[in-house]
C-alpha positions in Angstrom: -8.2 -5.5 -10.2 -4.9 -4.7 -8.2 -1.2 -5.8 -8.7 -0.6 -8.4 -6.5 3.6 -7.4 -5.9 2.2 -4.1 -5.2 -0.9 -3.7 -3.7 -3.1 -0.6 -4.7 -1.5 -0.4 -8.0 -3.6 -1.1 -10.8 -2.9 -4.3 -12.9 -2.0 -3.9 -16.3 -2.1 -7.6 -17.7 -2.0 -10.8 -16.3 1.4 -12.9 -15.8 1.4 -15.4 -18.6 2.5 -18.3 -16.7 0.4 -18.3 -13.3 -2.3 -16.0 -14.4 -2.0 -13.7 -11.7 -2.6 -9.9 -12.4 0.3 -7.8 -12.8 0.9 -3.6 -12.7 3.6 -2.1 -15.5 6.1 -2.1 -12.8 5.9 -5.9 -12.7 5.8 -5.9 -16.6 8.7 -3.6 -16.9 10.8 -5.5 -14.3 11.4 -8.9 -16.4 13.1 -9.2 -19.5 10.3 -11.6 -20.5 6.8 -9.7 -21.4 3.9 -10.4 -19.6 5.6 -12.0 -16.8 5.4 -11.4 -12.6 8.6 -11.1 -11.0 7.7 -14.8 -9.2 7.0 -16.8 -12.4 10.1 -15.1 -14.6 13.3 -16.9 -12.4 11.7 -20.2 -13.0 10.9 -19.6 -16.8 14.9 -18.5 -17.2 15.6 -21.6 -15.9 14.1 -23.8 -17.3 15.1 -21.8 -20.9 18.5 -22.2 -20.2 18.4 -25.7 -19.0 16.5 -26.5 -22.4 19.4 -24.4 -24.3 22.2 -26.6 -22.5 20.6 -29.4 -23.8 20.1 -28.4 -26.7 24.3 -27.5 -27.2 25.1 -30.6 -25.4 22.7 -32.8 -28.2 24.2 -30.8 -30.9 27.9 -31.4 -29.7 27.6 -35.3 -29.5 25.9 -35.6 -32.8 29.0 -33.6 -34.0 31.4 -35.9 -32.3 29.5 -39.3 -34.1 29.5 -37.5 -37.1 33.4 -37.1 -37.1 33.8 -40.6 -36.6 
C-alpha cells in the first residue's frame, strides 16, 4: 500500500479522518498525528471554531453572572 500525496512511498498509517493511507512524511507534516495533509486544514478549523465558541459561551455566562 502506497502514500497517496507521494506516490511510491510506502504508507505508514492511515489518516484518521478520511482513511486514506498516509507515508511518515505525511505524518510528520501536521501537527495533528495520524492525519494527511488534506484532512488536517479542515480539522484546525473546525477546532478553532469550537474553541471560539467555547470563549464566547464562557464570556456571556460571565457577563449574566455579574449582573
Amino acid at each position: 500500500m502506497g502514500c497517496y500525496v507521494h506516490k511510491g512511498t510506502p504508507a505508514l498509517t492511515r489518516c484518521r479522518y478520511c482513511h486514506r493511507p498516509i507515508c511518515k512524511e505525511c505524518v510528520g507534516d501536521t501537527p495533528y498525528p495520524h492525519s494527511c495533509p488534506g484532512c488536517y486544514p479542515n480539522y484546525y478549523a473546525e477546532s478553532m471554531q469550537a474553541r471560539l465558541r467555547r470563549k464566547t459561551m464562557g464570556m456571556k455566562v460571565a457577563a449574566v453572572l455579574s449582573v
